[in-house]
Each structure stands twice: as C-alpha cells, then as structure tokens.
MARDOTOR-874860 format. One record per residue: residue in one letter; x, y, z of N, C-alpha, C, CB in turn. Coordinates in Angstrom, 3 decimals, decimal comma, always signed. Glycine has a CB too. Example, Ala and Ser with C-alpha at 12.3 -4.5 7.8 and 13.67 -1.06 7.14 Angstrom:
# residues 2
SITE/residu/nc1/nc2/nc3/cac1/cac2/cac3/cc1/cc2/cc3/cbc1/cbc2/cbc3
SITE/A/+13,190/-5,690/+7,800/+12,300/-4,500/+7,800/+13,200/-3,300/+7,800/+11,308/-4,473/+9,046
SITE/S/+12,850/-2,250/+7,080/+13,670/-1,060/+7,140/+12,900/+0,030/+7,870/+14,084/-0,598/+5,725
END
This chain:
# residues 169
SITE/residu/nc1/nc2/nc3/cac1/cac2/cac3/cc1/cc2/cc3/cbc1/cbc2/cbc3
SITE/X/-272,256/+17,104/+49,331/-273,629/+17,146/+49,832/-274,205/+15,735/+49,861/-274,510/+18,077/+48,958
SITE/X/-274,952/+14,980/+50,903/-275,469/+14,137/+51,221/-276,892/+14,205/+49,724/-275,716/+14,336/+52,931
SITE/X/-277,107/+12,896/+49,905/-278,110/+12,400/+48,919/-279,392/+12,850/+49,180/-278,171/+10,986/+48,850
SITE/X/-280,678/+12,816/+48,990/-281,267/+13,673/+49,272/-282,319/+12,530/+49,447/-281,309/+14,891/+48,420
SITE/X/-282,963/+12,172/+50,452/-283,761/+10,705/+50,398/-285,303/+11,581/+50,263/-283,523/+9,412/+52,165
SITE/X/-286,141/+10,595/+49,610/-287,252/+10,342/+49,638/-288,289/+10,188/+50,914/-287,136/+9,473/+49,016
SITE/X/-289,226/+10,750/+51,239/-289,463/+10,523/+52,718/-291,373/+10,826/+52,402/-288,346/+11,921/+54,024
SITE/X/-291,913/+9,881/+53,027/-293,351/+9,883/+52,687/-293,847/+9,500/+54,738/-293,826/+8,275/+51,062
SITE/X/-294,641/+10,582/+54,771/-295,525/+10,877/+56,706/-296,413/+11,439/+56,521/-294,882/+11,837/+58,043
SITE/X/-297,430/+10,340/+57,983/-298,860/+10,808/+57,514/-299,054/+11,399/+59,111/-300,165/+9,371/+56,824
SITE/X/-299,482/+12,145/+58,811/-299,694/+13,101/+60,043/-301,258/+13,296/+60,734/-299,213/+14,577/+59,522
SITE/X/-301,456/+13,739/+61,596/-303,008/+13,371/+62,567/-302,922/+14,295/+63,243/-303,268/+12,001/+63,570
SITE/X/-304,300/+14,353/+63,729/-304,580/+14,800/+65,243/-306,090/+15,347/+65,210/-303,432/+16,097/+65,817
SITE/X/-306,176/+15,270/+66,662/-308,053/+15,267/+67,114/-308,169/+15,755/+68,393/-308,925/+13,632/+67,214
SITE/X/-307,172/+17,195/+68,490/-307,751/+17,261/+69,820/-306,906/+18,971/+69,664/-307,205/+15,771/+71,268
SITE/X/-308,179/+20,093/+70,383/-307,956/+21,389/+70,448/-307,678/+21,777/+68,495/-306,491/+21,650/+71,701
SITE/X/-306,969/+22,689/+68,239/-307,266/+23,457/+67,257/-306,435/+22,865/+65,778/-306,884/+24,943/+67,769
SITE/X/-307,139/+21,415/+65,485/-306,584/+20,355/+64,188/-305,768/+20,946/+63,344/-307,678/+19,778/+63,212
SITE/X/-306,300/+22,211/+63,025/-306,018/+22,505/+61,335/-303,787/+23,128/+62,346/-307,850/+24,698/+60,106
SITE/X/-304,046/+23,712/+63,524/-303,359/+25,012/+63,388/-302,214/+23,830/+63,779/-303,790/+26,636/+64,438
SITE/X/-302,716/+22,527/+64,610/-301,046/+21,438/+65,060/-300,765/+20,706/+63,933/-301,156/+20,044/+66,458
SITE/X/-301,373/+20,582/+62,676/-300,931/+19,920/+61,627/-300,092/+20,978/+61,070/-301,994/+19,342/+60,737
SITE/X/-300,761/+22,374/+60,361/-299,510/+23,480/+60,267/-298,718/+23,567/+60,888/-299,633/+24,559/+60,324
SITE/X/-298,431/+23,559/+62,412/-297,445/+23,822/+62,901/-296,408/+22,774/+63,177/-297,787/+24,402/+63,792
SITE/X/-296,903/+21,413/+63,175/-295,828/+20,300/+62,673/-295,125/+20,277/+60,789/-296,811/+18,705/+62,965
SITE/X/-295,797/+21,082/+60,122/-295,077/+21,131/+58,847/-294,322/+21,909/+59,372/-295,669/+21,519/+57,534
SITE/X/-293,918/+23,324/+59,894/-293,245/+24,171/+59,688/-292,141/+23,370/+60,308/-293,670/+25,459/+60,094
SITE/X/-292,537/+23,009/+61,097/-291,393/+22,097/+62,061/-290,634/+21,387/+61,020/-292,106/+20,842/+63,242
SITE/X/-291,477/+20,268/+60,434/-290,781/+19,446/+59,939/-289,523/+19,736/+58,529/-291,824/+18,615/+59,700
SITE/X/-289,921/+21,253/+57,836/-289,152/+21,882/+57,185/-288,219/+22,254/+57,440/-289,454/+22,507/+56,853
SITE/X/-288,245/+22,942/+59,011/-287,529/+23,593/+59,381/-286,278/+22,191/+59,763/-288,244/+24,610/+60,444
SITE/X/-286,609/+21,225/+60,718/-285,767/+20,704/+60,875/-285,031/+19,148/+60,231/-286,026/+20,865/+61,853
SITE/X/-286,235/+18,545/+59,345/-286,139/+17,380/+58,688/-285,726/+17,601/+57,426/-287,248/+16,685/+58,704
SITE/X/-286,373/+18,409/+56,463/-286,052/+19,013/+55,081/-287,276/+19,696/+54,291/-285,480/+17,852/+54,164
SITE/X/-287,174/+19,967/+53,280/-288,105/+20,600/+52,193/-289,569/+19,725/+51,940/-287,195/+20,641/+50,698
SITE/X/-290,386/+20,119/+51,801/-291,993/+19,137/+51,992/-292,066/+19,584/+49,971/-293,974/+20,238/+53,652
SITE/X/-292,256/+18,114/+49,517/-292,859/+18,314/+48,167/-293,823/+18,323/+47,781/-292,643/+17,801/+47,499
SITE/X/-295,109/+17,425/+48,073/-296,118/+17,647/+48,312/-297,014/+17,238/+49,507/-296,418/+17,416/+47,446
SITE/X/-298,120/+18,320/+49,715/-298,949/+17,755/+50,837/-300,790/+17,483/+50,273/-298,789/+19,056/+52,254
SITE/X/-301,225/+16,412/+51,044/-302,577/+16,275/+50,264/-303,269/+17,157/+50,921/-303,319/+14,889/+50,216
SITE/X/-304,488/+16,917/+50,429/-305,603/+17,758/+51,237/-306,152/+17,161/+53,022/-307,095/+17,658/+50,073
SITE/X/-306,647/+18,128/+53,599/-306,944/+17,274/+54,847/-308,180/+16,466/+54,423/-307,243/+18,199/+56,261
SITE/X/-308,401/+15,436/+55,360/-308,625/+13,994/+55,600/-309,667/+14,322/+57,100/-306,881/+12,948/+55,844
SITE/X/-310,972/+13,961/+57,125/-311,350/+13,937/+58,283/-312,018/+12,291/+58,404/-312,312/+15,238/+58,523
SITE/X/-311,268/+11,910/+59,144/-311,962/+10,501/+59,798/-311,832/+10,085/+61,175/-311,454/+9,320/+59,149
SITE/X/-312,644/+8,798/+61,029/-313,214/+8,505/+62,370/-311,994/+8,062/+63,428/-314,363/+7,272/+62,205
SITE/X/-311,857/+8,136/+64,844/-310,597/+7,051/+65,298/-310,448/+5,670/+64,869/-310,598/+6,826/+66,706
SITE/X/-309,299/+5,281/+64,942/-308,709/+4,039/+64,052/-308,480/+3,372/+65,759/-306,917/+4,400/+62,686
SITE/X/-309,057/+2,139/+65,849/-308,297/+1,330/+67,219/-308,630/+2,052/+68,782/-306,371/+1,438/+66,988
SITE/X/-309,512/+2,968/+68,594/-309,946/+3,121/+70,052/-311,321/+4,382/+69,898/-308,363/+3,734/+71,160
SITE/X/-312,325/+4,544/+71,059/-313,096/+5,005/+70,502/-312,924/+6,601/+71,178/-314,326/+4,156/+70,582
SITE/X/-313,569/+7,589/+70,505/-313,290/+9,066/+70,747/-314,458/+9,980/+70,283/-311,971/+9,499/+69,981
SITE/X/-314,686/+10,834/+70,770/-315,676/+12,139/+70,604/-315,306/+13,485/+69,671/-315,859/+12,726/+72,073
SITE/X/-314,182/+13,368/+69,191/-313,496/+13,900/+68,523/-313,100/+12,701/+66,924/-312,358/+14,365/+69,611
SITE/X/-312,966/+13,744/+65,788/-312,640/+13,033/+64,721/-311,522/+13,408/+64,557/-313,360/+13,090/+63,668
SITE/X/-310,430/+12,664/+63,247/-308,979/+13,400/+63,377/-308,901/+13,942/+62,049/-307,585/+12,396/+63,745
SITE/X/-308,288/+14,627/+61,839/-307,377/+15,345/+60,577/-306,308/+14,928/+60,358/-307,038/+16,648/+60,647
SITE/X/-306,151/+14,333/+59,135/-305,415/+13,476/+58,434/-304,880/+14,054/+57,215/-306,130/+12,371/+58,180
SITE/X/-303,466/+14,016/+56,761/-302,369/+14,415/+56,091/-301,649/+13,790/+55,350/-301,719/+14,787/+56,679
SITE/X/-301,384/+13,576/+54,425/-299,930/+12,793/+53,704/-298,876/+13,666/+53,159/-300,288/+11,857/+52,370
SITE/X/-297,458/+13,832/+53,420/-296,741/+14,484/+52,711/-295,096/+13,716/+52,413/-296,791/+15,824/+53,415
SITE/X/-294,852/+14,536/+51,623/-293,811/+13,948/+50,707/-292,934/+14,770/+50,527/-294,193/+13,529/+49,485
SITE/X/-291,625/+14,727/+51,324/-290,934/+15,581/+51,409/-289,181/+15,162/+51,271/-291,442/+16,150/+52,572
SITE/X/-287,585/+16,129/+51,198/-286,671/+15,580/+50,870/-285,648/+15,594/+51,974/-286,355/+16,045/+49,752
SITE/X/-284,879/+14,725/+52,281/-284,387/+15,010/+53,445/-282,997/+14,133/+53,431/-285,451/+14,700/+54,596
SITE/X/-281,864/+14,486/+53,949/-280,629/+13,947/+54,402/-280,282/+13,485/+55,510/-279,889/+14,596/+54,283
SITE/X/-281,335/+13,150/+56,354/-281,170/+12,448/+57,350/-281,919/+10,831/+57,249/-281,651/+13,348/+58,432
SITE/X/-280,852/+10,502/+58,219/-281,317/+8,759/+58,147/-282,414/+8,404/+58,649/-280,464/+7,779/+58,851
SITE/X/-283,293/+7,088/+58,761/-284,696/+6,769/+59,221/-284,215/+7,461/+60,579/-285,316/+4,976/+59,224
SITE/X/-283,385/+6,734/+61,353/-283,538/+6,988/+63,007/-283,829/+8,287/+62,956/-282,208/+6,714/+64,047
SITE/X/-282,483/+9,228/+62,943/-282,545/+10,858/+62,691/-283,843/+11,468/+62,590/-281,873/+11,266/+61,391
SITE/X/-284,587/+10,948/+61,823/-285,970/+11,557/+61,131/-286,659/+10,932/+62,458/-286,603/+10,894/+59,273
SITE/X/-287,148/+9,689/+62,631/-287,566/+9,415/+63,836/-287,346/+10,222/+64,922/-287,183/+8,404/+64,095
SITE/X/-286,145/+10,390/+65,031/-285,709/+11,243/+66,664/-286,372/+12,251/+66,357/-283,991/+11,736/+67,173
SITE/X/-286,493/+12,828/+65,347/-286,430/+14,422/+64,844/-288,342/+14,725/+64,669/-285,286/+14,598/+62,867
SITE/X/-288,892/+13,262/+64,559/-290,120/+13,451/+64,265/-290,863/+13,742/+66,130/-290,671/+11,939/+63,217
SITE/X/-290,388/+12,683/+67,177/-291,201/+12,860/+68,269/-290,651/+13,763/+68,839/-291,444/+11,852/+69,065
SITE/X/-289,588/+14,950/+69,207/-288,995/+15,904/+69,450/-290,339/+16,679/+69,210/-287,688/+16,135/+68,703
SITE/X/-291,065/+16,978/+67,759/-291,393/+17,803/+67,017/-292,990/+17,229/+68,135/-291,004/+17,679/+65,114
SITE/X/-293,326/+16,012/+67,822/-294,420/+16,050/+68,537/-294,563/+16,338/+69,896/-294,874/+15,109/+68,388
SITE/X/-293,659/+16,214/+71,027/-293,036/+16,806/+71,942/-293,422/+18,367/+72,373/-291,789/+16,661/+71,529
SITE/X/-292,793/+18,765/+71,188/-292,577/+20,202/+70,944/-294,219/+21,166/+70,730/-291,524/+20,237/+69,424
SITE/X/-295,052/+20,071/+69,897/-296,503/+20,723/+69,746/-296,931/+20,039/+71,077/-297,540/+20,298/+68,199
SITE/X/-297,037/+19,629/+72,137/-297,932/+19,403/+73,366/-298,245/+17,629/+73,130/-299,572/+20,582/+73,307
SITE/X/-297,336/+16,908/+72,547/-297,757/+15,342/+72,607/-297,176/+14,669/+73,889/-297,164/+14,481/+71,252
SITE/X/-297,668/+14,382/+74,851/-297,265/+13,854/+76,225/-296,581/+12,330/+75,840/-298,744/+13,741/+77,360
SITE/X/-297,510/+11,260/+75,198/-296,711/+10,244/+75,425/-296,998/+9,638/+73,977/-297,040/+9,359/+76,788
SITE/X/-296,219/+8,837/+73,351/-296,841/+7,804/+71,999/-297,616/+6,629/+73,021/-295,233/+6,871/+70,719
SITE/X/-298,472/+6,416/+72,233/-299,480/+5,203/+72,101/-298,252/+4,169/+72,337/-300,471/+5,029/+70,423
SITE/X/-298,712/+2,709/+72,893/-297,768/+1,680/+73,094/-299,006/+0,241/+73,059/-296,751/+1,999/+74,761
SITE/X/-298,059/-0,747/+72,658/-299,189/-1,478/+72,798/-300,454/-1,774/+71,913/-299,548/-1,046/+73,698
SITE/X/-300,887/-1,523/+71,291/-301,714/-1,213/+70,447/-302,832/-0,313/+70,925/-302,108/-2,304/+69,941
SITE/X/-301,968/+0,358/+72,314/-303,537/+1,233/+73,074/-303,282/+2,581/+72,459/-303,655/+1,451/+75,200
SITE/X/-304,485/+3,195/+71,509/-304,477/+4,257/+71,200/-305,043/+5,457/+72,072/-304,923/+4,113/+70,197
SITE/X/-304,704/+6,529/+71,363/-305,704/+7,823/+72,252/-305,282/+8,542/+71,619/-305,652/+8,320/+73,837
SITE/X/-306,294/+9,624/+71,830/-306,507/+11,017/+71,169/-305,293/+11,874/+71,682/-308,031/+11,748/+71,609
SITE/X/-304,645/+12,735/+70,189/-303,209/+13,336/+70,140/-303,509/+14,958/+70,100/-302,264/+12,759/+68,672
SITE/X/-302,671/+15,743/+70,153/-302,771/+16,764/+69,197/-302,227/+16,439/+68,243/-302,374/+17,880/+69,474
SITE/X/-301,108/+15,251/+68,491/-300,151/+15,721/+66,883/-299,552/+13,900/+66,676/-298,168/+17,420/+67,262
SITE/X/-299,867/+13,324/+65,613/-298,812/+12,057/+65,483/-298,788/+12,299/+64,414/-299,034/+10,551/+65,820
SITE/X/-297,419/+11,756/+64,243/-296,314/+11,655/+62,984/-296,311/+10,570/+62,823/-294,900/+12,084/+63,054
SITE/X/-295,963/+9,700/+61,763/-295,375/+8,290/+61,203/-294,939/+8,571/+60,332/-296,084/+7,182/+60,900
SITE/X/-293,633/+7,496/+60,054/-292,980/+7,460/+58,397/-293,190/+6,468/+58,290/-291,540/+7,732/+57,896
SITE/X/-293,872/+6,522/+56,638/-294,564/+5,783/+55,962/-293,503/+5,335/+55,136/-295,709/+6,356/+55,387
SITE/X/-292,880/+5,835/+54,483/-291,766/+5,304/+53,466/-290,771/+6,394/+53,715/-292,241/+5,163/+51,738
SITE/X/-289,088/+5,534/+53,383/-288,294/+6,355/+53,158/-287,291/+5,653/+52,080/-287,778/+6,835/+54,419
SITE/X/-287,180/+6,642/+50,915/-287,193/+5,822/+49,692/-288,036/+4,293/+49,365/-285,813/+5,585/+49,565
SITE/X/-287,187/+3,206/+48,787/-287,663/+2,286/+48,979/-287,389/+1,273/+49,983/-287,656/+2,003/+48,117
SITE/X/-286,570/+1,321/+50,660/-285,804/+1,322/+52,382/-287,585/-0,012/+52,773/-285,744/+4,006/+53,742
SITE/X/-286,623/-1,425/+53,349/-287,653/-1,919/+54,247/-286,561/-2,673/+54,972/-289,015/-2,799/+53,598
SITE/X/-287,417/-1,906/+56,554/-286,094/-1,689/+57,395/-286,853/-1,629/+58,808/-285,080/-0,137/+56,967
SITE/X/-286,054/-2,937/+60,140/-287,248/-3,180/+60,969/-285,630/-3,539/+62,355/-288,777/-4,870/+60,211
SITE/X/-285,928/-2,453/+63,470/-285,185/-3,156/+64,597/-286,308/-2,683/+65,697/-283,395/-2,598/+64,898
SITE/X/-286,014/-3,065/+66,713/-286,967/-2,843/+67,830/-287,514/-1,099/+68,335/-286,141/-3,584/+69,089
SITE/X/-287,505/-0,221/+67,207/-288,309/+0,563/+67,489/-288,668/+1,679/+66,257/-287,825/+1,042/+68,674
SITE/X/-288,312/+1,382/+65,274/-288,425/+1,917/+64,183/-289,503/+0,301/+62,658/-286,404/+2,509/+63,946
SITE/X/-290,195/+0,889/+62,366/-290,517/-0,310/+61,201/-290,611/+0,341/+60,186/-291,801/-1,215/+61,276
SITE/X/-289,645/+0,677/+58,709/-290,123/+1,057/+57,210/-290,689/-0,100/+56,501/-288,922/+1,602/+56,294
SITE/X/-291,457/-0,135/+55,689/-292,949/+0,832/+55,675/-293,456/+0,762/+57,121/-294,336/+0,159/+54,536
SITE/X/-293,890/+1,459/+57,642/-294,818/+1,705/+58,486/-296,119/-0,033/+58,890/-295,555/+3,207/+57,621
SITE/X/-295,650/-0,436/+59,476/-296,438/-1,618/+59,588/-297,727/-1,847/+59,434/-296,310/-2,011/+60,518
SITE/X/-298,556/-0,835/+59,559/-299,938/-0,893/+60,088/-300,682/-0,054/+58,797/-300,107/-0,111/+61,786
SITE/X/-299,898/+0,617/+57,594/-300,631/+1,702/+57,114/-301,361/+0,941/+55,914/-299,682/+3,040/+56,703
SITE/X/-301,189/-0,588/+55,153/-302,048/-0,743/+54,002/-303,328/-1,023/+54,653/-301,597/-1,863/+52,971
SITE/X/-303,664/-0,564/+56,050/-304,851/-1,222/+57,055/-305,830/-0,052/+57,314/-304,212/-1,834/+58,671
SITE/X/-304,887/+1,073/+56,839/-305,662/+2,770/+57,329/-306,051/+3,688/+56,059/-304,373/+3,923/+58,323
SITE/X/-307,417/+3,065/+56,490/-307,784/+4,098/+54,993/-307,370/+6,143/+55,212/-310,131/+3,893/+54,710
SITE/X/-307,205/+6,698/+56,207/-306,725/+7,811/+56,671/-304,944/+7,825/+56,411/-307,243/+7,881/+58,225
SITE/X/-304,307/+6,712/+56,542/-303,221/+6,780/+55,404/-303,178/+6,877/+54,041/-302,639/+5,931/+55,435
SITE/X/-303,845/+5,684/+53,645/-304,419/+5,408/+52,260/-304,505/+6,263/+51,568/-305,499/+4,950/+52,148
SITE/X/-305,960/+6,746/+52,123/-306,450/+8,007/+50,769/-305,557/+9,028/+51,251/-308,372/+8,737/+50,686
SITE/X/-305,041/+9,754/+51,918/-303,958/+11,211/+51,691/-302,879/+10,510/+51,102/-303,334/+12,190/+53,238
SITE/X/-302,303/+9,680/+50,950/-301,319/+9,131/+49,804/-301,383/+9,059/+48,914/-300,963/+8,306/+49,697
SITE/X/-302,709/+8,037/+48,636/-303,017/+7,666/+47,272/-303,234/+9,424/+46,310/-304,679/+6,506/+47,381
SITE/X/-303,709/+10,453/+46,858/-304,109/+11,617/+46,340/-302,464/+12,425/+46,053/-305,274/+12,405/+47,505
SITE/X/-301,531/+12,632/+46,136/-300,063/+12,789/+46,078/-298,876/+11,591/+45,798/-299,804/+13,327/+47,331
SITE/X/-298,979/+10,495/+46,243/-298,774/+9,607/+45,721/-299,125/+8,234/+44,889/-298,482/+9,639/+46,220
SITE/X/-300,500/+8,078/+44,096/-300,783/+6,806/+43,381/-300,208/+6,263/+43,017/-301,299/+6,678/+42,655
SITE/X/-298,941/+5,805/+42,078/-298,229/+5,427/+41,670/-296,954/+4,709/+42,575/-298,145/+6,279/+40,966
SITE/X/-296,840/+5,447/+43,312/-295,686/+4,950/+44,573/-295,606/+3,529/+44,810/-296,048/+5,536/+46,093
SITE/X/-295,408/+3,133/+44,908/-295,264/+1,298/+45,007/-294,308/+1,846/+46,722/-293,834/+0,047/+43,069
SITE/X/-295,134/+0,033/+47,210/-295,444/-0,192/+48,272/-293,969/-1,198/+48,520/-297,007/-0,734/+48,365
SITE/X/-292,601/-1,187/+48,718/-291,493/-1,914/+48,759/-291,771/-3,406/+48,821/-290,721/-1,474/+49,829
SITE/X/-292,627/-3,454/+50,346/-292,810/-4,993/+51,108/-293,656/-5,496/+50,080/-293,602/-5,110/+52,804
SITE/X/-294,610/-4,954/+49,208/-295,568/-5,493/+48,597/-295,411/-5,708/+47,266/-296,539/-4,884/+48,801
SITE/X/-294,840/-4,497/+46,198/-294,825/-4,212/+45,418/-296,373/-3,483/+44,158/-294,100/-5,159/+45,392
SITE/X/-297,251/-3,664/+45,705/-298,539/-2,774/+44,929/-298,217/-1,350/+44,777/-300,011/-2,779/+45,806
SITE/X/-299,185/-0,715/+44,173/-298,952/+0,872/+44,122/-299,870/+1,655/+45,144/-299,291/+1,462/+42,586
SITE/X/-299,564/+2,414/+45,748/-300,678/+2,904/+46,711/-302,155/+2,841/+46,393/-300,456/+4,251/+46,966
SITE/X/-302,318/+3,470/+44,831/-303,562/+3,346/+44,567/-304,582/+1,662/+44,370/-303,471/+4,172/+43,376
SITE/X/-303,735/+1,127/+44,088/-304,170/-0,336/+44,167/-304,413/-0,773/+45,688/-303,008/-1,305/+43,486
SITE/X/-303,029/-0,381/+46,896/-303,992/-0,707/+48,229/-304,625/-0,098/+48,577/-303,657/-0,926/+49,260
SITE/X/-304,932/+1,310/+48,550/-306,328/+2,010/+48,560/-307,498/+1,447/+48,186/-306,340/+3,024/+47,832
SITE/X/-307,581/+0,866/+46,661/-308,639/+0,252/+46,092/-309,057/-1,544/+46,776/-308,174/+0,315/+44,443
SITE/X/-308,343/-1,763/+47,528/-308,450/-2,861/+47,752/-308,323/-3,583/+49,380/-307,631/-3,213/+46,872
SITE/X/-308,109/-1,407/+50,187/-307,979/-1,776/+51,738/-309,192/-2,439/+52,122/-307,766/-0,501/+52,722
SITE/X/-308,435/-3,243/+53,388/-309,964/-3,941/+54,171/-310,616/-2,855/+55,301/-309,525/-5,636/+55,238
SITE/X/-310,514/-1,933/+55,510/-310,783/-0,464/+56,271/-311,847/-0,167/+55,192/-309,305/+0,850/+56,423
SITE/X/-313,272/+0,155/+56,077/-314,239/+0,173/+55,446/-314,516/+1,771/+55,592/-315,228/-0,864/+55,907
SITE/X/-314,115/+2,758/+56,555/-314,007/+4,046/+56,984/-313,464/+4,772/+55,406/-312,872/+4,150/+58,443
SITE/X/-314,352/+5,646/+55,311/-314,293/+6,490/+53,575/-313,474/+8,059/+54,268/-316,631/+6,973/+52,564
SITE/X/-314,202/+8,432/+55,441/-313,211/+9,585/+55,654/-313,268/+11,380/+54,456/-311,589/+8,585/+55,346
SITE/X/-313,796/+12,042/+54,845/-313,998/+13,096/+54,148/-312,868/+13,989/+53,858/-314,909/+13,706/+54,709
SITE/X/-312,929/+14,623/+52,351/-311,858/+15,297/+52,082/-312,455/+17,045/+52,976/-311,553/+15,200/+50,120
SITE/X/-311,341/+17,632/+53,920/-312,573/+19,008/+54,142/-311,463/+20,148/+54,094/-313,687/+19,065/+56,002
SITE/X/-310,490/+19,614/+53,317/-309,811/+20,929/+52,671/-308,919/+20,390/+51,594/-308,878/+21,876/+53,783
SITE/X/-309,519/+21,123/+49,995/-308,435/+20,809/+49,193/-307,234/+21,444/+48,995/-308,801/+20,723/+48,223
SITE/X/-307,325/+22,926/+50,076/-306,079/+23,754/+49,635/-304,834/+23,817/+50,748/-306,598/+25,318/+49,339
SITE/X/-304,775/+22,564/+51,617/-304,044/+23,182/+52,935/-302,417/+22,568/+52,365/-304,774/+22,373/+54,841
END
C-alpha cells in the first residue's frame, strides 16, 4: 500500500447555491482523491482580487491521500469541471466560481514547475485561507516559511475578517 500523504485545500465559491457546491465538491473529493480528516467551519468573505455582488464561502480541509501533487491537481479541476466550473482564473484575472479548489499543502512538499506551486503561492495573503486553516490546522507550519498557520493568520497583511456562518458543516 502506497504512503498515505498529507493534503491541506481551501475550497470557495459565490455563485448559485454555496453551501450545496462546497458539499458536493467534498463528496467528490472523497470519493476520488481520499478520506477528508478535518473540515473547518464555513467562512463568508468578501472577493479577494476582483470586485463582485456576491460573497464567497470559504473552507479548509485536511484530508489523506495516495496520489501525487499532479494526480490531485488533475483530479481537483476534473471535480471543478464536474460541479459547472467553465474556466480557472489566469493571469491574476479573477471571477466569480461555483466551485475553486487549491492545494494548499501536501505534506511538507515545496514544489514549483510551470503549472502546479506547493504551498500554494498566494495563500499567507488570504485571510479566507488563513482563518479556515488556522481553525483545523494552527500548529501546521508553513514549509517555505517555517511559521505556523496561526502565527500567519495573526500577522496576515489582508485586512478582510470574514464571518464564521456555519460551525457544523
């Protein structure tokens, strides 16, 4: 049996019915990535990098899996695909999803070719990463950095606080 990696994704979306494309990308992601260990509570905040009429629902989970970064990658936009996601963002031009995925960490893995980046490049910048991590993961240390989540939480430059509006999902 393959090793069983560590795998930390923060999940989104702001458009048609939030709560039911974040459930239905977990089931996905069980079904085809591996077992989910923990998930935080949802996260409602403002858009990050472009502006919108809609707010998003925001996720962190922590789950175990035997597939490699790419694998999980392939396996992650399939899945967004699969819930109604037409295209990824490029460029730094954002827009409103039903469904984005990112991997945030996989183990302690820092690992960068032209279309994959571990850690996640952009996330000690998103307090909507941040806090659903820091709440399931505090302690986690950050590879590239060696902070602990809860320390870049406490110390992001993202001034957006973001409401907790479910502790049980």
């Amino acid at each position: 049996m393959e090793k069983l990696n560590s795998i930390f994704l923060s999940l989104g979306s702001d458009l048609e019915d939030k709560v039911l494309n974040l459930k239905q990308a977990l089931l996905l992601i069980e079904l085809k990535i591996g077992p989910i260990v923990k998930t935080s509570s949802i996260f409602e905040s403002e858009p990050w990098g472009f502006e919108s009429q809609t707010k998003f629902y925001n996720i962190a989970i922590e789950l175990n899996s035997e597939l490699s970064p790419q694998e999980i990658l392939d396996t992650i936009q399939k899945i967004e695909k699969e819930i109604g996601r037409s295209k990824k963002s490029s460029n730094l031009s954002y827009e409103s999803r039903l469904i984005d995925i990112d991997i945030i960490f996989y183990n302690d893995l820092i690992y960068s070719d032209s279309n994959l980046t571990i850690p996640h490049p952009l996330f000690q910048e998103r307090n909507f990463v941040l806090f659903p991590l820091k709440e399931i993961a505090p302690d986690k240390t950050d590879p590239s950095t060696s902070f602990s989540i809860r320390q870049l939480a406490n110390n992001s430059p993202d001034l957006a606080q973001g409401n907790i509006i479910d502790k049980q999902f």
